[in-house]
PADOKE-530014 format. One record per residue (C-alpha): x, y, z. Coordinates in steps of 0.1 Angstrom, whole numbers, padded with zeros to 4 digits, always signed. Layout:
<nodes>
XYZ;...
</nodes>
This chain:
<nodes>
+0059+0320-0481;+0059+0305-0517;+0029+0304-0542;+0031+0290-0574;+0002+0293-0598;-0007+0267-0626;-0034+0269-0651;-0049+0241-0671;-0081+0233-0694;-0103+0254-0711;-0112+0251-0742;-0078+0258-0755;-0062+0231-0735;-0043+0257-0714;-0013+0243-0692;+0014+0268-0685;+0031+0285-0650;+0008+0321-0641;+0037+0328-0615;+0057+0313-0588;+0070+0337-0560;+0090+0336-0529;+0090+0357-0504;+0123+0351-0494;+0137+0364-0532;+0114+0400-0529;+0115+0433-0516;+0099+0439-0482;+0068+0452-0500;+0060+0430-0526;+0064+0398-0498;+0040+0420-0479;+0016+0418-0505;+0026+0383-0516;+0018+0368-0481;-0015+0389-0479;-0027+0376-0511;-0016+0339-0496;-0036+0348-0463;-0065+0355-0485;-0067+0330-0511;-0067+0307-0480;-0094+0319-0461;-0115+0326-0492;-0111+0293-0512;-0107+0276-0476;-0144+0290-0473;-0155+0277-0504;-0148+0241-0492;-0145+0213-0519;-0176+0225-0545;-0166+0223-0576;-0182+0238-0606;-0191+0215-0635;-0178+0218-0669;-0158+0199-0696;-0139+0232-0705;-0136+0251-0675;-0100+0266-0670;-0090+0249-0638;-0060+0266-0609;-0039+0248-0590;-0025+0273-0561;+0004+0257-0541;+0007+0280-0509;+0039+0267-0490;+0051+0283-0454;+0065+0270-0421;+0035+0245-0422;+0036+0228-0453;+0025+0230-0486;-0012+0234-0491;-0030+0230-0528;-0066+0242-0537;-0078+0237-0575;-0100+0264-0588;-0125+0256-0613;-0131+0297-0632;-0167+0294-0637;-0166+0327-0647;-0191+0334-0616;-0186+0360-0592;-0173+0346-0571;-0142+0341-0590;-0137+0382-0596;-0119+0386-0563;-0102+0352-0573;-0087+0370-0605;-0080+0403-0585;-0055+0387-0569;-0040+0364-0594;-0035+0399-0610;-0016+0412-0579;+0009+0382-0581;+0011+0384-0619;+0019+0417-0616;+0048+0410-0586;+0063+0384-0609;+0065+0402-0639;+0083+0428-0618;+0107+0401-0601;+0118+0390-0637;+0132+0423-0653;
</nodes>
């Protein structure tokens, strides 16, 4: 499985790479946790369906999940709601695996 995480927007104009991970490049554990996090971003933002919050300045996602079906996007608008908590709980998780992967 491979996700890849780009932010964009806010009121910085953000636009930069949070991670990109491969299963296939990581220790048994950390794909574990990679493809959990996959499983779970799906079924949660798969839940949400295609609401989007409005906002000029919202920071915006773009979550590329890719595995033996295909790439699949969702966008993300942070709302800061709380909805989005267990959205960044995650996106911590995989930050966290990247930053590992690149020592």
């Amino acid at each position: 499985m491979k996700i890849q995480v780009k932010r964009s927007g806010g009121f910085a104009g953000l636009n930069d790479t949070v991670c990109d991970l491969d299963t296939a490049n990581l220790a048994a554990a950390d794909a574990a946790a990679v493809e959990s996090v996959g499983r779970n971003l799906e079924a949660a933002l798969g839940a949400q369906g295609s609401r989007q919050p409005i906002g000029a300045d919202l920071v915006k996602y773009e979550v590329v999940l890719s595995n033996g079906q295909g790439p699949r996007t969702l966008v993300i608008a942070d709302d800061g709601s709380k909805a989005m908590e267990s959205f960044h709980r995650m996106l911590d998780q995989l930050s966290t695996i990247a930053g590992a992967q690149s020592r």
